[in-house]
C-alpha positions as CSV (number, residue, x, y, z in Angstrom):
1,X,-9.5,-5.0,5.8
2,X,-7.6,-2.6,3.7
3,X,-9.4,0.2,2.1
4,X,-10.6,-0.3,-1.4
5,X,-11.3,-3.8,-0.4
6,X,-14.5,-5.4,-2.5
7,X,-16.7,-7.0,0.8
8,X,-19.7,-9.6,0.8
9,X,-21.1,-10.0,3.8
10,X,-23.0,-13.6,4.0
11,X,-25.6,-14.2,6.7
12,X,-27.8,-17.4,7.8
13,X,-30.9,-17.2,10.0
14,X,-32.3,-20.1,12.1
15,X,-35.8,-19.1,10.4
16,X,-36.9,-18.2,6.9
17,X,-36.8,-14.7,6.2
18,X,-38.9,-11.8,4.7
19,X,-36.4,-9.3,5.1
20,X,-33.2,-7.8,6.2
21,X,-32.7,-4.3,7.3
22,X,-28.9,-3.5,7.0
23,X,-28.2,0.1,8.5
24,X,-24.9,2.1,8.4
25,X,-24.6,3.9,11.7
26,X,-21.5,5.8,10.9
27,X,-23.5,7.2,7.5
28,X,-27.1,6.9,8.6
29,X,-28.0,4.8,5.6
30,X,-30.2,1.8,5.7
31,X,-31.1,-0.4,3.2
32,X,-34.1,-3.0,3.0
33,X,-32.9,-6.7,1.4
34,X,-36.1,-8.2,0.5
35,X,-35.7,-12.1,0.1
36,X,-38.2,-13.7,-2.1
37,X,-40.7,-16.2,-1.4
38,X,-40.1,-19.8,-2.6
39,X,-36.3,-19.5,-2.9
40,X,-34.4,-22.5,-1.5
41,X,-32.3,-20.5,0.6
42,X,-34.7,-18.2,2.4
43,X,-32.5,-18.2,5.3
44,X,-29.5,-17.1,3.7
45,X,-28.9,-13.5,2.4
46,X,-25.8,-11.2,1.3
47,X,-24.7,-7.8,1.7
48,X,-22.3,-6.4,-0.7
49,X,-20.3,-3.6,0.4
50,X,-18.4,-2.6,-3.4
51,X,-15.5,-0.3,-2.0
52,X,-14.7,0.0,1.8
53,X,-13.5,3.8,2.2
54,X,-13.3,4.0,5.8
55,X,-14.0,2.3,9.1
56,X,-18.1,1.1,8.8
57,X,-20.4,-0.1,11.5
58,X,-23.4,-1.8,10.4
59,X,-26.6,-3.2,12.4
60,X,-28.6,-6.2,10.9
61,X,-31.6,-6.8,11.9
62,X,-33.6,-9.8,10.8
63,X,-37.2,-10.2,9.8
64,X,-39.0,-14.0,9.3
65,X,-41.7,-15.0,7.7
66,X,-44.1,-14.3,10.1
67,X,-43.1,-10.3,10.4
68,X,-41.1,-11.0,13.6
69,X,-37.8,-8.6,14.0
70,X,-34.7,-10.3,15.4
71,X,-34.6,-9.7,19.4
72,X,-31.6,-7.1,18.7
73,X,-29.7,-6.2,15.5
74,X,-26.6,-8.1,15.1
75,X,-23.6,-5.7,15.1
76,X,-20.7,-5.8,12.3
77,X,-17.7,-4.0,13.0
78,X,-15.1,-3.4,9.8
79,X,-12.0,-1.8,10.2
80,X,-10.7,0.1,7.3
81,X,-7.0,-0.6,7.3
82,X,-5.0,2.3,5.0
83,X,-2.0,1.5,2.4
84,X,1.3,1.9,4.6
85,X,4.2,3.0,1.8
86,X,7.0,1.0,1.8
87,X,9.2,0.8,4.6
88,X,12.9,2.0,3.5
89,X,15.5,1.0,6.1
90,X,18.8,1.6,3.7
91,X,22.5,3.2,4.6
92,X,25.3,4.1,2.7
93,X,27.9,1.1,4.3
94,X,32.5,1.9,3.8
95,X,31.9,5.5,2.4
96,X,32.1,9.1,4.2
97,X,29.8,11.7,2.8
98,X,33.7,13.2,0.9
99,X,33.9,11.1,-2.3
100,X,35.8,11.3,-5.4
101,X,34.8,11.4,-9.0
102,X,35.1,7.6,-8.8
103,X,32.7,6.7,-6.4
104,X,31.2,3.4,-5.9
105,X,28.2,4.1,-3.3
106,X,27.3,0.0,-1.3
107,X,23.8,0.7,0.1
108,X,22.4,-2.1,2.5
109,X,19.4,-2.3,4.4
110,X,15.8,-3.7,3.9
111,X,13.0,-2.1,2.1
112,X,9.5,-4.3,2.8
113,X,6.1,-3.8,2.1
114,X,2.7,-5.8,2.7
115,X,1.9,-5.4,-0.9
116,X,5.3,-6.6,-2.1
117,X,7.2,-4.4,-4.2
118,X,6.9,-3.1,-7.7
119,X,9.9,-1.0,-8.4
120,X,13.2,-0.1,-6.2
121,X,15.7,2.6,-7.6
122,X,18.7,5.4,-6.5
123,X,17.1,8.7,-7.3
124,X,20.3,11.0,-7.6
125,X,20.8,14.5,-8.6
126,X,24.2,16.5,-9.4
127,X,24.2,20.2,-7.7
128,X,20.7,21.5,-8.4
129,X,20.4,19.8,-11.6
130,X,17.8,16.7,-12.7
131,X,17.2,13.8,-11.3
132,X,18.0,10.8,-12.3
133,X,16.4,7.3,-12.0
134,X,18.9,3.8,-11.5
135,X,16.4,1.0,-11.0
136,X,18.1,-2.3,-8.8
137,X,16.9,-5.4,-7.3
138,X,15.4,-6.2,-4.1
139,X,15.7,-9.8,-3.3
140,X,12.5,-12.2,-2.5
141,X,13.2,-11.5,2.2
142,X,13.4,-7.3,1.4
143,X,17.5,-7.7,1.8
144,X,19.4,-4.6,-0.5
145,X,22.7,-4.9,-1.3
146,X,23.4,-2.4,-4.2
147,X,26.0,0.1,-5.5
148,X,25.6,3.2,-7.6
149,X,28.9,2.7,-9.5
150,X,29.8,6.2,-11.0
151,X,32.6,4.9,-13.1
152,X,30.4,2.8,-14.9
153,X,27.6,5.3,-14.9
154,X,30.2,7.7,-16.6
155,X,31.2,5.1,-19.2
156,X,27.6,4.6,-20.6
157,X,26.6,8.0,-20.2
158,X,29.6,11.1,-20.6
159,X,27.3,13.3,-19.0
160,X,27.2,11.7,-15.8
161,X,30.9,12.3,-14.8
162,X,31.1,14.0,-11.7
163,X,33.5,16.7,-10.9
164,X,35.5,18.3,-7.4
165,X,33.3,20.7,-6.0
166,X,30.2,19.3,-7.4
167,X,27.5,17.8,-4.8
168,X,25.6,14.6,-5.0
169,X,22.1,14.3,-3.2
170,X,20.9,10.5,-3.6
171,X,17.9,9.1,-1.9
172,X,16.3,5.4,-2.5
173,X,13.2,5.4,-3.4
174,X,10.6,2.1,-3.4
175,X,6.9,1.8,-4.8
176,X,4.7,-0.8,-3.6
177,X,1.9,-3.3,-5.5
178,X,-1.2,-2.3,-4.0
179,X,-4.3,-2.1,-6.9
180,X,-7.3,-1.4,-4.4
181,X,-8.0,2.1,-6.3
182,X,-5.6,4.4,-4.9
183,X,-1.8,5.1,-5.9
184,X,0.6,3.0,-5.4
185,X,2.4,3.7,-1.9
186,X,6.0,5.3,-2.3
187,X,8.6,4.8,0.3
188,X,11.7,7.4,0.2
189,X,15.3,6.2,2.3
190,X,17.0,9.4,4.1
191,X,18.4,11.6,1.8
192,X,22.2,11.9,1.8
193,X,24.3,14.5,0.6
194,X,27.7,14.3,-0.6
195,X,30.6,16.4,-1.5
196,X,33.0,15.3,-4.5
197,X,36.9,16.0,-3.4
């Protein structure tokens, strides 16, 4: 299950029960679930686990009505599966890494994610200076086919006209929908670096 996961563990017993005895072996915890008398379901109980952090072994061990312990404690095994970041699988396609002030950069590729996808977008800098954010679309199967357009880049922004000499560094970046607790995961493409003729 992936970590951050909200768990409830439901057991049934053959037998009513007084008690169950739910230890942690990888913490050394236990914890005594005390199931009242009279209760229609006295051979039911749950164990609530809030936030799984990390891999967790637990033994359960039964106790009826009549004080008697379950033969052996029942093992439960969770693995704690960890947020993978968006996988970013995108090329420059028709283009050498010599452009001109004109440039119309085609990326395809895939980026995927378990989670889905929030947000895709070129993150390009000129020389050393800022970087800059271009948000596009990823369709429904992961497929990208995109183009940072710096012609029509330069007609809504002036500053963005690039010059001979100057260098473009451009990377695609994705972030992913997980909400278990932690941040989001970010994927990042290869970075590519390009010379303006």
């Amino acid at each position: 299950l992936p970590v951050g996961t909200q768990i409830t563990l439901r057991g049934a017993a053959n037998k009513e029960l007084r008690e169950v005895v739910v230890s942690n072996l990888d913490s050394g915890e236990y914890q005594r679930l005390h199931v009242a008398a009279g209760l229609p379901r006295r051979r039911e109980f749950t164990y609530p686990i809030p936030r799984l952090e990390r891999n967790t072994s637990l033994d359960i061990t039964l106790v009826d009505c009549d004080g008697i312990l379950s033969e052996r404690p029942h093992r439960v095994y969770i693995a704690a599966v960890t947020d993978q970041p968006p996988a970013v699988d995108v090329v420059m396609r028709g283009i050498s890494t010599a452009v001109t002030p004109d440039v119309c950069i085609p990326l395809r590729g895939r980026i995927t994610d378990d989670y889905a996808l929030a947000r895709s977008w070129f993150e390009f800098s000129v020389n050393e200076g800022p970087a800059r954010e271009y948000p596009f679309t990823v369709s429904p199967g992961g497929d990208v086919a995109a183009k940072l357009d710096f012609r029509e880049l330069r007609s809504r922004e002036k500053e963005l006209a690039i010059r001979a000499q100057d260098k473009l560094n451009l990377v695609v970046k994705a972030t992913d929908r997980c909400n278990l607790g932690t941040a989001p995961g970010l994927g990042t493409s290869d970075h590519n670096r390009l010379e303006v003729v």
